[in-house]
VEXTORZA-827914 format. One record per atom (N, C-alpha, C, CB): x, y, z; residue number from 1. Coordinates in Angstrom, 1 decimal. Atoms other than C-alpha are relative to their C-alpha. Glycine has a CB too. Example, Ala and Ser with C-alpha at 12.3 -4.5 7.8 and 13.67 -1.06 7.14 Angstrom:
% residues 2
SITE        u        v        w     k
SITE      0.9     -1.2      0.0     1
SITE     12.3     -4.5      7.8     1
SITE      0.9      1.2      0.0     1
SITE     -1.0      0.0      1.2     1
SITE     -0.9     -1.1      0.0     2
SITE     13.7     -1.1      7.1     2
SITE     -0.8      1.1      0.8     2
SITE      0.4      0.5     -1.4     2
***
This chain:
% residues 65
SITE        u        v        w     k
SITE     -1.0     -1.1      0.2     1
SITE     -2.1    -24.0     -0.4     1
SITE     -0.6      1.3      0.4     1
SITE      0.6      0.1     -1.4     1
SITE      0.8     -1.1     -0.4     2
SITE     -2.7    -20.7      1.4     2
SITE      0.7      1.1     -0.8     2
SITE      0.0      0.2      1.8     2
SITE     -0.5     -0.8      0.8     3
SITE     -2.5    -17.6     -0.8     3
SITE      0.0      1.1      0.7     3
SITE     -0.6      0.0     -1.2     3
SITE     -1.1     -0.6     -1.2     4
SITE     -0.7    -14.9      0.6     4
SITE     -0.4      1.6     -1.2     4
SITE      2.4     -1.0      0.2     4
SITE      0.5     -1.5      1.3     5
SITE     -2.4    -11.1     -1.4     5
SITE      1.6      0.4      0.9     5
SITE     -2.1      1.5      0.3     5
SITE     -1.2     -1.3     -0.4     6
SITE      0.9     -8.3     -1.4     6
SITE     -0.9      1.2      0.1     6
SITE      1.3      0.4     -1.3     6
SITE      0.9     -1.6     -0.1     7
SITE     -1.0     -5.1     -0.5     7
SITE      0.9      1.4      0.0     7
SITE     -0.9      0.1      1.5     7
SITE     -0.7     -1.4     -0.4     8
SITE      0.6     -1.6     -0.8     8
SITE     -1.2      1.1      0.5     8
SITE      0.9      0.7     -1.4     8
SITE      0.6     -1.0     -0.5     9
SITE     -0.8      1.2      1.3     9
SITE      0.1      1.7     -0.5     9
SITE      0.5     -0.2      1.2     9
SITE     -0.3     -1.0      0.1    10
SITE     -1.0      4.8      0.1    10
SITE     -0.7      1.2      0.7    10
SITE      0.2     -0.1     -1.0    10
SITE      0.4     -1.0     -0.4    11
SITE     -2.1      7.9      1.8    11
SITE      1.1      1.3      0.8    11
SITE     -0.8     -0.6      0.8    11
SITE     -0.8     -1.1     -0.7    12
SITE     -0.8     11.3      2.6    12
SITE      0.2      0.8      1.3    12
SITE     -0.1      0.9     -0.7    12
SITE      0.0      0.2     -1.1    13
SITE     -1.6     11.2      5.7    13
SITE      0.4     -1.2      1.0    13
SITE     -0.9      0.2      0.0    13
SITE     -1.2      1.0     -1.1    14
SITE      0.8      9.8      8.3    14
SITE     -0.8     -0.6      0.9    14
SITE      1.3      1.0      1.1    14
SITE      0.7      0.7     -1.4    15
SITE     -1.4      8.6     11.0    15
SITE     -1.2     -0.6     -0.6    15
SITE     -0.4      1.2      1.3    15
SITE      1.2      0.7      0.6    16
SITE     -4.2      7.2      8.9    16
SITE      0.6     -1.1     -0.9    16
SITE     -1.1      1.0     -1.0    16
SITE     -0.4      0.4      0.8    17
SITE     -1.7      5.7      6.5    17
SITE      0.6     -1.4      0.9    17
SITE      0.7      0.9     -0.8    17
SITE     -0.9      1.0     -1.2    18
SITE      0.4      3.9      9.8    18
SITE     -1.4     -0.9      0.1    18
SITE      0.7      0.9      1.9    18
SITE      1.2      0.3     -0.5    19
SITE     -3.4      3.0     11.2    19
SITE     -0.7     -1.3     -0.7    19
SITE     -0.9      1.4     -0.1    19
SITE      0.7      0.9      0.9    20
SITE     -4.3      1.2      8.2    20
SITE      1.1     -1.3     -0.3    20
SITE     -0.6      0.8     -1.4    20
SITE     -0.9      1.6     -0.2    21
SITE     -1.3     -1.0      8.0    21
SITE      0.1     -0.3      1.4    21
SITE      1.8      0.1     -0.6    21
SITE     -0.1      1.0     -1.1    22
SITE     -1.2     -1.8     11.3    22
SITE     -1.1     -1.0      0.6    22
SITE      0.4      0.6      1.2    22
SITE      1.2      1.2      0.4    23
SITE     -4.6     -3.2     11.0    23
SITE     -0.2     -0.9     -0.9    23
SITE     -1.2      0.3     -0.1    23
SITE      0.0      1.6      1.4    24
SITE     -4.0     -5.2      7.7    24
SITE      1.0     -1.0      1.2    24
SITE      1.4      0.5     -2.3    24
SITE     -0.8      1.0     -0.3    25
SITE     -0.9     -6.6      9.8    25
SITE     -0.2     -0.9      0.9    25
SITE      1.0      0.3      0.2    25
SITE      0.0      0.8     -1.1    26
SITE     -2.7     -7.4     12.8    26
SITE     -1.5     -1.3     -0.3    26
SITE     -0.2      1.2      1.4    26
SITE      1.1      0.5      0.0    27
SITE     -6.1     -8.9     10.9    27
SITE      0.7     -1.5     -0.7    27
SITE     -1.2      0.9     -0.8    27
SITE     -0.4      1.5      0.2    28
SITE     -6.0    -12.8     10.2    28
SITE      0.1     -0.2     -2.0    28
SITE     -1.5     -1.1      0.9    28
SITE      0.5     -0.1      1.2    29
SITE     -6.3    -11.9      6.7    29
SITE      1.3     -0.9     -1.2    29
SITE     -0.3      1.7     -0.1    29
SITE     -1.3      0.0      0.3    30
SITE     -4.0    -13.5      4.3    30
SITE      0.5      0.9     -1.0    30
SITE      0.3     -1.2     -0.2    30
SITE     -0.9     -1.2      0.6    31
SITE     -1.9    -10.6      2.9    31
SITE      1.0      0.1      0.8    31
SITE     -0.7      1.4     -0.2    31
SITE     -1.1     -0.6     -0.7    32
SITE      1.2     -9.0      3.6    32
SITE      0.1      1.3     -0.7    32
SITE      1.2     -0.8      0.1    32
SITE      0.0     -1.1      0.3    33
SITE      1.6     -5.2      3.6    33
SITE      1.7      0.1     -0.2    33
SITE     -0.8      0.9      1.0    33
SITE     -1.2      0.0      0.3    34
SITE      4.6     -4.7      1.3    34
SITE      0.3      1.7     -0.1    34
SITE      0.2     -0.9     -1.3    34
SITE     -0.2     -1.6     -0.2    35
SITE      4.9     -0.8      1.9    35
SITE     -1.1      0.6      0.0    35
SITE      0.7      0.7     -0.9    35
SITE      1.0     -1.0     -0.4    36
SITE      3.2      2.0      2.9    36
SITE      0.8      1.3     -1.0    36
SITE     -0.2      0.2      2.0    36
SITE     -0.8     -1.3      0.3    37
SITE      4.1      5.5      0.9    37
SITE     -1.4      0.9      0.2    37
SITE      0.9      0.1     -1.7    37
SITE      0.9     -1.5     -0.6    38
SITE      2.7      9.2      1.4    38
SITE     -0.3      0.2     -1.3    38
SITE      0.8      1.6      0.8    38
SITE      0.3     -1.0      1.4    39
SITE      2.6     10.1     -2.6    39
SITE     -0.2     -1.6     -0.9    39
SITE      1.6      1.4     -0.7    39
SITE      0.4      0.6      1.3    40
SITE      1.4      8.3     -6.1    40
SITE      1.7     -0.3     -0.5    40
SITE     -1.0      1.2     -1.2    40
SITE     -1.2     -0.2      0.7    41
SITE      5.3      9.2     -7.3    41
SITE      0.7     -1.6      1.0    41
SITE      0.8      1.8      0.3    41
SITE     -0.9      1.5     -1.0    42
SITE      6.7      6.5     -4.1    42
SITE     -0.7     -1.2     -0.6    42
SITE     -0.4     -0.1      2.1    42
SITE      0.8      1.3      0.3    43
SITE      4.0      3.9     -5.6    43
SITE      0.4     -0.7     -1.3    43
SITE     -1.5      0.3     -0.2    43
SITE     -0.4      0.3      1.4    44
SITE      5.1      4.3     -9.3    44
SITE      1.7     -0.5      0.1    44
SITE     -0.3      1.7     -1.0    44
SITE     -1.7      0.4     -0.4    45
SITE      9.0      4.0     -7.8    45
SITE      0.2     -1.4     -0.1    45
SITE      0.5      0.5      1.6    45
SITE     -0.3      1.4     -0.2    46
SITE      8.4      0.7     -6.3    46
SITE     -0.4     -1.3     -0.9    46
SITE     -0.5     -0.3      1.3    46
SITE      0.6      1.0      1.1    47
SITE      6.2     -0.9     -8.7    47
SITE      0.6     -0.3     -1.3    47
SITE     -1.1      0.4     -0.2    47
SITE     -0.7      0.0      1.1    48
SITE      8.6     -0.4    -11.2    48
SITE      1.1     -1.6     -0.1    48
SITE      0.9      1.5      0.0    48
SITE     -1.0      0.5     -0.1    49
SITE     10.4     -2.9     -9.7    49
SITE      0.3     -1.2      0.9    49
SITE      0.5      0.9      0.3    49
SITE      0.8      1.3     -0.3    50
SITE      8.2     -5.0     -7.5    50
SITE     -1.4     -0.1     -0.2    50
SITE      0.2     -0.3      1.4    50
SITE      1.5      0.4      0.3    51
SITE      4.6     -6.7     -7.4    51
SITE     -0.8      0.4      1.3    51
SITE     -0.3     -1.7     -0.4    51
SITE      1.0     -0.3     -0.7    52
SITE      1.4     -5.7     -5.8    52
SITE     -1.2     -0.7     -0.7    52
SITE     -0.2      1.5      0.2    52
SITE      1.0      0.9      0.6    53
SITE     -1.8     -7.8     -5.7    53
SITE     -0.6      1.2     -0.1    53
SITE     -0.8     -1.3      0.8    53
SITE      0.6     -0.4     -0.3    54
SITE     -3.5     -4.8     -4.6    54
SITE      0.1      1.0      0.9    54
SITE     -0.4     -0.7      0.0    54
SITE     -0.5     -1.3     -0.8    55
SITE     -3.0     -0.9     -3.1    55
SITE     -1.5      0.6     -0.1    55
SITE      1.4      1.1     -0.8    55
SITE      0.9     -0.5      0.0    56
SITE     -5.3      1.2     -1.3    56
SITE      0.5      1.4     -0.1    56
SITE     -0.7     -0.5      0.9    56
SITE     -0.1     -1.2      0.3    57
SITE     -5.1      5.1     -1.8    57
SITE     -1.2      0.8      0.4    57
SITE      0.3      0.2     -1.3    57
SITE      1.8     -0.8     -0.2    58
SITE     -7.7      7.9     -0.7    58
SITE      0.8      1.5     -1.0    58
SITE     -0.8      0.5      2.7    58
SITE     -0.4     -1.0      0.8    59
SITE     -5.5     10.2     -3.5    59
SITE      0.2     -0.3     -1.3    59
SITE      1.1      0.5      0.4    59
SITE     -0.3      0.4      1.0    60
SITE     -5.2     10.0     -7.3    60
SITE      1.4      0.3     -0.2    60
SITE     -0.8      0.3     -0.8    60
SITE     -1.6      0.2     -0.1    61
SITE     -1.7      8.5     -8.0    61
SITE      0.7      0.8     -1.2    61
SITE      0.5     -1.7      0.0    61
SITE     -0.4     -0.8      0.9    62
SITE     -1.4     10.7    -11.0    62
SITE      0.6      1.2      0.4    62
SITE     -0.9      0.2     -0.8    62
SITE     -0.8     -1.4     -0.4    63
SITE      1.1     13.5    -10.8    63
SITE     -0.3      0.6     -1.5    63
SITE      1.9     -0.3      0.4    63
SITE      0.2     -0.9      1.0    64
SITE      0.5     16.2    -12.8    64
SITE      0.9      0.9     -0.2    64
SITE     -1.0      0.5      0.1    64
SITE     -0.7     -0.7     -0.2    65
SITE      3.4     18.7    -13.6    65
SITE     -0.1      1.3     -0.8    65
SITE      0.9     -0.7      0.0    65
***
């Protein structure tokens, strides 16, 4: 049985953030990139509501108000 990671991507940067999912999607790896978001707030949104094995971030997802 081949196991299949969910990855979410986060970075606030648009062109580093595209860059890095389009190399998860193109490496033989087995994952699938289930979104990409710009902020911590888009991460906390979706996870409310689906699963992630595993997200990368180069920002802490804490909002502070």
């Amino acid at each position: 049985m081949k196991m299949n990671f969910k990855i979410l991507v986060a970075d606030d940067e648009y062109y580093a953030r595209k860059a890095l999912v389009m190399m998860l999607e193109k490496s033989e790896l087995p994952i699938s990139v289930n979104g990409d978001f710009e902020d911590g707030e888009e991460v906390i949104e979706f996870l409310q509501e689906n699963e992630a094995d595993f997200h990368t971030s180069v920002f802490p997802l804490i909002t502070f108000n």
